[in-house]
ZAMI-875436 format. One record per residue (C-alpha): residue in three letters; x, y, z. Coordinates in steps of 0.05 Angstrom, whole numbers, padded with zeros to 5 digits, always signed. Layout:
BEGIN
ALAXYZ...
! end
This chain:
BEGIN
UNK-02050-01700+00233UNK-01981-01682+00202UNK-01987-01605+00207UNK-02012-01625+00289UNK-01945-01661+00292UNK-01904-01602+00262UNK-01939-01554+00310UNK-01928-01597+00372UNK-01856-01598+00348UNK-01847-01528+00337UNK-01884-01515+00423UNK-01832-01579+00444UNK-01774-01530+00412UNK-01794-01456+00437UNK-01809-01492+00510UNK-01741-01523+00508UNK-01705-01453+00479UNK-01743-01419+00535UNK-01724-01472+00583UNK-01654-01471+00572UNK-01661-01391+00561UNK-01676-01392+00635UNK-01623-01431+00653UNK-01563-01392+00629UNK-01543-01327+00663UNK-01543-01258+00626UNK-01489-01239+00671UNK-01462-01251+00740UNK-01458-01193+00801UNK-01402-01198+00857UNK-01423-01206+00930UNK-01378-01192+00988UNK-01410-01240+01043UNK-01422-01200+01108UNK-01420-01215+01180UNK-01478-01257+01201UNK-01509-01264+01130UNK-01537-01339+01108UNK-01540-01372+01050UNK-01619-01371+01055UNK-01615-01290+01055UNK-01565-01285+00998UNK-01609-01328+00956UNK-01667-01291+00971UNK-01641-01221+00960UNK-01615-01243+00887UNK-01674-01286+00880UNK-01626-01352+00861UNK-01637-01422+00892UNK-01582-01450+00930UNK-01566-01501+00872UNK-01558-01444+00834UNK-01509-01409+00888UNK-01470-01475+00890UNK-01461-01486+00815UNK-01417-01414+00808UNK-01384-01420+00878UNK-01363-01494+00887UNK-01328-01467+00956UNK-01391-01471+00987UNK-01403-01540+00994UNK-01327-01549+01015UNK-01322-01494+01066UNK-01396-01458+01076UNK-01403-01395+01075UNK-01347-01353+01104UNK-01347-01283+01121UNK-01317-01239+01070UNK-01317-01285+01020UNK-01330-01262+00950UNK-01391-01292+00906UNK-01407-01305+00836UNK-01488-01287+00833UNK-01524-01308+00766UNK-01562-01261+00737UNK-01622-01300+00704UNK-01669-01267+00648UNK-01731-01234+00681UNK-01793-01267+00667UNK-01853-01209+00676UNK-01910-01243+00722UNK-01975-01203+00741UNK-01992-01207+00817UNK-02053-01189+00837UNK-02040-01153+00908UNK-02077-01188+00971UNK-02143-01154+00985UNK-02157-01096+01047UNK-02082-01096+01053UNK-02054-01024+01076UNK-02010-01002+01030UNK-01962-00969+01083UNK-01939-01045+01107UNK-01905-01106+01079UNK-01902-01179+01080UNK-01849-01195+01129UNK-01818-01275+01142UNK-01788-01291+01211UNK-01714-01305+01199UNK-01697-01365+01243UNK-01670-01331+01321UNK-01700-01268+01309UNK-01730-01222+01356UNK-01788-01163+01362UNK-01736-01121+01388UNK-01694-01127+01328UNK-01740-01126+01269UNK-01778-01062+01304UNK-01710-01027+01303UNK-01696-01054+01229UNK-01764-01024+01204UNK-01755-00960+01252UNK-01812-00968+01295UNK-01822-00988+01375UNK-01837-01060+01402UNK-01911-01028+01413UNK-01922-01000+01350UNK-01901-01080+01316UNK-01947-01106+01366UNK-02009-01058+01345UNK-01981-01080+01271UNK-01991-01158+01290UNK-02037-01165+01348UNK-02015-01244+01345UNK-01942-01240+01365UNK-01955-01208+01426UNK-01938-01278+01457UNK-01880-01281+01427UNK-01844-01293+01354UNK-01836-01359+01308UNK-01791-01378+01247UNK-01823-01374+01184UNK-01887-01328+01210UNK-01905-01280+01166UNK-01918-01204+01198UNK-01940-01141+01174UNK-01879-01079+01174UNK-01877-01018+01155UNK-01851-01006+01078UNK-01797-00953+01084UNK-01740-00932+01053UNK-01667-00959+01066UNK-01607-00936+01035UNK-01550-00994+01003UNK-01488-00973+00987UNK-01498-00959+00913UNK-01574-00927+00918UNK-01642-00916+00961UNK-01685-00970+00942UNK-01755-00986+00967UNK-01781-01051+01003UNK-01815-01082+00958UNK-01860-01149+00967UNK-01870-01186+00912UNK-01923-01257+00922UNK-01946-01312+00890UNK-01963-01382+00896UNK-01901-01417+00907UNK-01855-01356+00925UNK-01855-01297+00983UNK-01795-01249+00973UNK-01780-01197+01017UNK-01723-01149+01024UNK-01701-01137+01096UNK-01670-01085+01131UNK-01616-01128+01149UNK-01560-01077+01123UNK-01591-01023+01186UNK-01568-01072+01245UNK-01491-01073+01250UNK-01463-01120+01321UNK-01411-01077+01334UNK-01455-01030+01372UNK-01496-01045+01436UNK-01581-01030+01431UNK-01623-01004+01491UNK-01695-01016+01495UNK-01722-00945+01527UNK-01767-00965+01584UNK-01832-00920+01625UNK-01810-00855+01647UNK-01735-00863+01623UNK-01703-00792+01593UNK-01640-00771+01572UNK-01605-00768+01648UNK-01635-00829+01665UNK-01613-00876+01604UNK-01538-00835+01617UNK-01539-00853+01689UNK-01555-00928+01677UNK-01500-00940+01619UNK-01461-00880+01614UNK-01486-00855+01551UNK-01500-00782+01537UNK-01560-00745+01500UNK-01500-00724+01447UNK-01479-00795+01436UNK-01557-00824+01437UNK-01574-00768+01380UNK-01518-00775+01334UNK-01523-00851+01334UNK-01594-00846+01324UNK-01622-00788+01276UNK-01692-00788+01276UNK-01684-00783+01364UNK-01684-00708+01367UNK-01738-00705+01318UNK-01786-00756+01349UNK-01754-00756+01427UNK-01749-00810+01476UNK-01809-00865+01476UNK-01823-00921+01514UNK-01804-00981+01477UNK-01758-00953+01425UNK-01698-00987+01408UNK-01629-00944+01407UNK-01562-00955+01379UNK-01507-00942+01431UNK-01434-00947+01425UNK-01405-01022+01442UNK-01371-01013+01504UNK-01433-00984+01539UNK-01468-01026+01580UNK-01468-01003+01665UNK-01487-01062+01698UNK-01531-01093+01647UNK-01511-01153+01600UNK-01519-01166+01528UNK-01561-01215+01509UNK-01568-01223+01426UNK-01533-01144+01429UNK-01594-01112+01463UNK-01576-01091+01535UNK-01621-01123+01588UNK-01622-01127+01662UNK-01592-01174+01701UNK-01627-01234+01745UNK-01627-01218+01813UNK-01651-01267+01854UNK-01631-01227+01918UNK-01688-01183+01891UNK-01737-01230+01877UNK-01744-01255+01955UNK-01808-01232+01993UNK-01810-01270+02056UNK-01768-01310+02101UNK-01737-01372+02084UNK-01700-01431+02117UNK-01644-01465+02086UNK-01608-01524+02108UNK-01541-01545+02073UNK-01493-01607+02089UNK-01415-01589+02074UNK-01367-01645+02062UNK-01294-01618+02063UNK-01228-01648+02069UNK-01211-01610+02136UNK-01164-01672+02149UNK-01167-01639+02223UNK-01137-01698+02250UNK-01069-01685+02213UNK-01059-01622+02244UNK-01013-01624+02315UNK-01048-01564+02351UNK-01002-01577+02404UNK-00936-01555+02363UNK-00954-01485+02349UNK-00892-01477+02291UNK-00901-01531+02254UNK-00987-01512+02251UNK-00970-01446+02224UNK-00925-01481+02169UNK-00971-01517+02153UNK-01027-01479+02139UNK-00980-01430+02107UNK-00962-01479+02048UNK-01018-01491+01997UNK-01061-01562+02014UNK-01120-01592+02030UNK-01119-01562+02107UNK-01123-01485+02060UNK-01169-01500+02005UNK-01216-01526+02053UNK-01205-01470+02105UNK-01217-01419+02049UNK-01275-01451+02021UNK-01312-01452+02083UNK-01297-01375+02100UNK-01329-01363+02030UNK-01398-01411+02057UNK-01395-01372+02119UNK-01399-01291+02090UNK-01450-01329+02042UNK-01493-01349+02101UNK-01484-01284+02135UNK-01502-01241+02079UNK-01563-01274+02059UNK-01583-01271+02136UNK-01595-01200+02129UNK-01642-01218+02071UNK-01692-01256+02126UNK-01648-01326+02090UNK-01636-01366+02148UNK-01579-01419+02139UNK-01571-01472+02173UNK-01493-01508+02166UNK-01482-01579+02179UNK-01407-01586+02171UNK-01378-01659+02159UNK-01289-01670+02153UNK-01292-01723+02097UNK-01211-01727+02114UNK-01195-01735+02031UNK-01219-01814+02047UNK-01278-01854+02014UNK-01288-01894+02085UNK-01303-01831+02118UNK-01346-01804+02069UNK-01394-01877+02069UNK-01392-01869+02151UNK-01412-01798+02144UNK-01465-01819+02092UNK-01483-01882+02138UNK-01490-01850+02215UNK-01524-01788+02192UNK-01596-01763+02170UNK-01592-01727+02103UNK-01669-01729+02083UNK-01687-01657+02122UNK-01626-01625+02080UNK-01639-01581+02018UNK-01577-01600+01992UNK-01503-01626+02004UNK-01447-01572+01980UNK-01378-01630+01974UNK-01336-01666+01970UNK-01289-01626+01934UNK-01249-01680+01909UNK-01281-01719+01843UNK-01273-01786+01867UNK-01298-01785+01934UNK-01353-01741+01912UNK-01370-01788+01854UNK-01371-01846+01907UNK-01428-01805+01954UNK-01478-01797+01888UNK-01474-01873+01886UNK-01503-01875+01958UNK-01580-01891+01962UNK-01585-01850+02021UNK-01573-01791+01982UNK-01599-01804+01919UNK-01656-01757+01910UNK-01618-01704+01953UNK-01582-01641+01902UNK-01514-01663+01916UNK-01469-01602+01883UNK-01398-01605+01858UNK-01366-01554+01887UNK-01294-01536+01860UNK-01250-01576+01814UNK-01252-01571+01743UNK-01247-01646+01728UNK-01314-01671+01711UNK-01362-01719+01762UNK-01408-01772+01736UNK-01475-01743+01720UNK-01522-01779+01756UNK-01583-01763+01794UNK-01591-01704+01824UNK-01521-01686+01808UNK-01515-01605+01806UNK-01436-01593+01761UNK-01423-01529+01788UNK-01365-01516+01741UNK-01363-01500+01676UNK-01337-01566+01642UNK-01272-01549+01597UNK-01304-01593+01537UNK-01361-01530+01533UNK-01313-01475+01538UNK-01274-01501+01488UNK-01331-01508+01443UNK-01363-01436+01452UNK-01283-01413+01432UNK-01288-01455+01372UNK-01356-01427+01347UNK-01320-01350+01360UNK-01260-01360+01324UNK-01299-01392+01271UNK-01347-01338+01263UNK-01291-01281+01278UNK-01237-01310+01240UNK-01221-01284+01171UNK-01195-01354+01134UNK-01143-01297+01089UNK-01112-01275+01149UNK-01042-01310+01164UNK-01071-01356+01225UNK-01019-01407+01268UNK-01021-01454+01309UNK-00982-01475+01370UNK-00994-01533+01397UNK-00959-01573+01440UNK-00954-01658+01438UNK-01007-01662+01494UNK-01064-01622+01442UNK-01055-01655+01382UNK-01123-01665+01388UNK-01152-01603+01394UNK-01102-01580+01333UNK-01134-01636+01292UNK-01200-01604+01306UNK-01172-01527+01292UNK-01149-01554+01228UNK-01215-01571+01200UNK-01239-01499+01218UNK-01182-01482+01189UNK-01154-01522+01139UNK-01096-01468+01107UNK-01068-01446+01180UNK-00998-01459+01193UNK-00983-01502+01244UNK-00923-01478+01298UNK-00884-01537+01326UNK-00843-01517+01392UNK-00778-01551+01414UNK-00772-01618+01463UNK-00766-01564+01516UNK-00826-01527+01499UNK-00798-01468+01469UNK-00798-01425+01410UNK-00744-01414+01364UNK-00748-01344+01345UNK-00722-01333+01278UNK-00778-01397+01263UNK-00826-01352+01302UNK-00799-01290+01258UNK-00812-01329+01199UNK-00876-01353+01201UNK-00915-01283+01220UNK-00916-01235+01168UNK-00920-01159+01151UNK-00975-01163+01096UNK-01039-01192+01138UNK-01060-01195+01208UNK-01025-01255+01244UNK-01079-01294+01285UNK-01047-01333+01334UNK-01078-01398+01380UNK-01032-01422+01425UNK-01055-01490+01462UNK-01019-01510+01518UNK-01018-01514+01588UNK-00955-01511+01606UNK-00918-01449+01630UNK-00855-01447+01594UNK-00886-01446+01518UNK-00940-01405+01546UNK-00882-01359+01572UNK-00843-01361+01511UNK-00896-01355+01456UNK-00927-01292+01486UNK-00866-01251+01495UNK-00834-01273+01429UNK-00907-01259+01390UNK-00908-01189+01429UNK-00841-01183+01411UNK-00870-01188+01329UNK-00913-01122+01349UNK-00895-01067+01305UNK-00932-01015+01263UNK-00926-01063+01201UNK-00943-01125+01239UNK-01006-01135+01275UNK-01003-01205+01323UNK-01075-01225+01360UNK-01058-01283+01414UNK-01123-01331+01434UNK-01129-01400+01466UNK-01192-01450+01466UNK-01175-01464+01541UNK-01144-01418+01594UNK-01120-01470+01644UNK-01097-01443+01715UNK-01033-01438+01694UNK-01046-01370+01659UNK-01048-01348+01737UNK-00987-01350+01744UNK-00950-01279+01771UNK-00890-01290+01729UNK-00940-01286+01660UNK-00930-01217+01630UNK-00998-01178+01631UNK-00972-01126+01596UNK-00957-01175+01535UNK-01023-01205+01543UNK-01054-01146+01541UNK-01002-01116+01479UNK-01034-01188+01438UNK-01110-01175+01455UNK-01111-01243+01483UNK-01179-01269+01476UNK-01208-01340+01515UNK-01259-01360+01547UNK-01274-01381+01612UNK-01313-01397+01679UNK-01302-01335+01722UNK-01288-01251+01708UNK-01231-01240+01756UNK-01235-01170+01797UNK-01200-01112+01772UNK-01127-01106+01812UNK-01125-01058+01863UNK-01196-01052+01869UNK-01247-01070+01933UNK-01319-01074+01931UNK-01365-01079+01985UNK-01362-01159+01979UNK-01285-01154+01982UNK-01285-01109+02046UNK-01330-01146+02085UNK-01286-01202+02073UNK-01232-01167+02097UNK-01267-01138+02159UNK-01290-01210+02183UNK-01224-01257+02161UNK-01170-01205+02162UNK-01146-01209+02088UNK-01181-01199+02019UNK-01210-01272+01992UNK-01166-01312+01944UNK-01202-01353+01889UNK-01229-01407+01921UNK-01267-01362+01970UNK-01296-01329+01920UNK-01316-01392+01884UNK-01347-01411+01946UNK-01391-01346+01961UNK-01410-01344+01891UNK-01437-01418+01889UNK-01467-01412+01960UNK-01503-01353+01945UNK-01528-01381+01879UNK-01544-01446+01905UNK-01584-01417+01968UNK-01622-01358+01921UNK-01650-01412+01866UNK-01672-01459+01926UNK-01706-01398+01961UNK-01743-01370+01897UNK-01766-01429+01865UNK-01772-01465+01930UNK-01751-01540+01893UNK-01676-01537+01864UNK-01702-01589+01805UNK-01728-01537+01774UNK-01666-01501+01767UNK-01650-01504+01688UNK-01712-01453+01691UNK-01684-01397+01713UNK-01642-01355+01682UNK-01567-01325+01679UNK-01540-01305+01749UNK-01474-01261+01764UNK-01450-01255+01832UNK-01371-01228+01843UNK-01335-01278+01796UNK-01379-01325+01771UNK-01435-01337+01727UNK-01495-01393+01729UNK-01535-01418+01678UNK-01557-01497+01690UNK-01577-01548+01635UNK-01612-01604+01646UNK-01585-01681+01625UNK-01632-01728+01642UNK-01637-01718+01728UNK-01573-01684+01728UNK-01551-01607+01714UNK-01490-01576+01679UNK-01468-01504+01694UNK-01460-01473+01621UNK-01447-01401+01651UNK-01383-01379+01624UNK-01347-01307+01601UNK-01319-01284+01533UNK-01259-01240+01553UNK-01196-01202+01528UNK-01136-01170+01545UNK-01131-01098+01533UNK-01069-01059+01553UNK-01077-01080+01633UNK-01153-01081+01648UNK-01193-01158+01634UNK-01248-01136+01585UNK-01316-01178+01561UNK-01332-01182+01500UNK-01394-01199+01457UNK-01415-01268+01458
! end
């Protein structure tokens, strides 16, 4: 019994040394954190838990992981396990895990084969992909920065690790799917890439040529007319396209004509007015936009029928509108323009059920029943900025903040992001001082600038005095979480915006100066002059509105199809209980004097 006690003993102390042998770290590596990478992927390439990660790099639970940050991996003693390999498993392929938003397209190109050839490989995901499945790939080579290591899989009963290819992929390029019968002049002639540029980005292409579903690396800025969707170029939803017979649409459009202002009878004092900028205008130019809507979808076999009411800017006119007419026969009712009274019609049970559409203003409409916000609410854009400069950002660089007293809100929120950025007070008058300005940007980092304001003078004032900073020793990058319309105005240098890279987001991709397109002249050709803003808004929705009721024949079904462009605006409905929210919006910057988009 006692020598069973000392034995026990002596097993209690080796499983304890071995224990705590496991526990301690041999040594530690370094880690530069890259763009995109997760705290799930960095423990599984070191093969580390996340407690683990945490203990040596107590940043992480007060910041997360931030790009370029530099961690302390534990190096644990190796404990040698045999694993018996699966059965009738060819030795050419790997274990692979679905990483959480991933895509054929992207782990084909990662393991150097086509969408096809994936497919053959897993016969099951030809309906599509799921986090955490677990796919056969091809076991290949990839080279790191320090050697060429192999892919190795390594299984047992509590653990799958697998190495990915992660390091191949790199955002700052565009990827194009090749599709049937696409060569060289094609792919060239659709985004303006040549067979040089295709075969140096890609090596094995003039070994193995051009084939249908293979995935190539382009240069960023190529993309023709397609968009980028998760950095592979795709085509664009064209419901124009998609329309095979003829259709009849009916719209009602409530506008605040206010007709019976205007004294037709003094012929001066009508031209002054509807010279000046007002209700008589915006309406006016609105409509012209619903009218070369109408007409160009006529010649599409879309026939449009307008019923056009003059709500006079008044809630009593809109309930005797609402009250002495029949709405039931209309597909939908395009107005009021102005919040209130159109927030007063979707309280009307005569139009309940009926897709009642908020045209124009950027103030927001109560959401109820079959309410369609057109626009782009500020609260989103704002939020899509946030997640870019938070994923763009490096937290090192020298990053300020002006903000002026009516954002102190939004700077409370910036300073969370970014808890060590200096925050940029301007004077009573909204102005900069510039020696404080001088100051506060420095020579040894980039300077990362967000300015948040909406008023013209410190908009004014901080962009010419942060241009002003521009030198070969000081780099200054100017961005904003909300471009208001005051950033229209033709007194704001574009040559300064264009000097800071100013970067935003925003509701609509404003045509390049100086330049007509066939939209543009047709406008001209019917209405004498080229279409301000709110015409365009107006063709843009119109069209929109019109195309999803003619393809899908029932407009509550709209959150189901996809992104739309037309000349300045993009689409893309959500669906809040019977209500829809427009989340289309563009990622754009400055660059010398041309409005560029960027990668969402």
């Amino acid at each position: 019994m006692k020598k069973n006690k000392i034995l026990f003993g002596l097993l209690l102390i080796c499983g304890i040394f071995f224990s705590t042998a496991q526990e301690i770290p041999v040594k530690f590596l370094s880690h530069k954190v890259k763009k995109k990478e997760t705290i799930f992927g960095i423990t599984r390439k070191y093969n580390v838990t996340e407690e683990q990660l945490n203990e040596y790099n107590p940043l992480l639970k007060k910041v997360g992981l931030r790009k370029r940050m530099m961690l302390r991996i534990p190096v644990y003693p190796k404990i040698v396990e045999k694993v018996t390999p699966p059965p009738q498993v060819d030795q050419r392929t790997q274990s692979y895990i679905v990483k959480p938003k991933e895509t054929k397209w992207r782990i084909a190109y990662n393991f150097q084969i086509t969408i096809p050839q994936l497919e053959a490989l897993n016969p099951k995901i030809k309906k599509g992909l799921k986090e955490g499945q677990d796919i056969r790939v091809p076991r290949i080579q990839i080279q790191t920065e320090s050697r060429t290591e192999s892919l190795t899989v390594i299984q047992s009963e509590t653990q799958t690790e697998t190495n990915t290819l992660d390091s191949t992929w790199d955002s700052t390029y565009n990827y194009y799917k090749v599709l049937s019968k696409e060569g060289y002049y094609r792919i060239e002639k659709k985004i303006g890439v040549t067979k040089r540029v295709l075969d140096s980005l890609n090596p094995k292409l003039p070994e193995e040529g051009l084939q249908v579903g293979m995935i190539l690396r382009v240069p960023g800025d190529a993309r023709g007319e397609l968009k980028i969707q998760d950095d592979l170029l795709v085509e664009r939803l064209s419901l124009l396209d998609s329309i095979k017979e003829a259709k009849e649409i009916e719209l009602a459009i409530l506008l605040p004509f206010k007709a019976k202002e205007i004294e037709y009878d003094s012929i001066e004092d009508t031209k002054r007015l509807l010279q000046s900028r007002n209700l008589h205008t915006l309406s006016a130019d609105f409509y012209s936009g619903v009218l070369l809507a109408a007409d160009t979808l006529s010649h599409y076999g879309i026939s449009v029928k307008l019923n056009v009411f003059d709500t006079q800017n008044s809630i009593a006119k809109v309930n005797e509108i609402v009250n002495t007419n029949d709405f039931s026969k209309r597909d939908a009712i395009l107005g009021p323009l102005i919040p209130t009274n159109f927030d007063y019609l979707s309280t009307k049970l005569q139009v309940r059920k009926i897709p009642k559409v908020a045209p124009l203003s950027t103030n927001s409409v109560a959401l109820r029943e079959a309410v369609y916000q057109s626009v782009t609410s500020k609260k989103f854009l704002r939020k899509r900025m946030y997640e870019y400069l938070d994923k763009t950002l490096n937290r090192e660089d020298n990053i300020v903040l002006v903000v002026d007293s009516l954002n102190r809100s939004v700077e409370k929120e910036l300073l969370e992001l970014f808890p060590k950025a200096t925050v940029l007070r301007p004077e009573k008058s909204n102005y900069l001082l510039p020696d404080l300005v001088d100051s506060l940007l420095v020579d040894s980092l980039p300077n990362k600038v967000i300015l948040e304001s909406q008023d013209f003078s410190l908009i004014s004032s901080a962009s010419s005095q942060m241009s002003a900073q521009q030198s070969a020793l000081r780099s200054v990058q100017l961005f904003t979480t909300y471009r208001s319309n005051v950033y229209e105005n033709t007194n704001l240098s574009l040559k300064q915006l264009g000097d800071l890279k100013f970067t935003y987001t925003t509701d609509r991709l404003p045509h390049k100066l100086g330049e007509y397109n066939s939209f543009q002249n047709h406008y001209i050709s019917l209405f004498g002059k080229p279409p301000n803003r709110t015409a365009n808004r107006a063709y843009d929705l119109t069209m929109d509105l019109i195309l999803r009721k003619a393809y899908s024949g029932n407009l509550k079904s709209t959150d189901k199809i996809g992104e739309t462009d037309y000349q300045e605006h993009r689409f893309l409905y959500s669906k809040q209980n019977k209500s829809f929210q427009n989340t289309g919006y563009f990622l754009l910057q400055h660059n010398d004097y041309e409005i560029v988009e960027l990668k969402k």
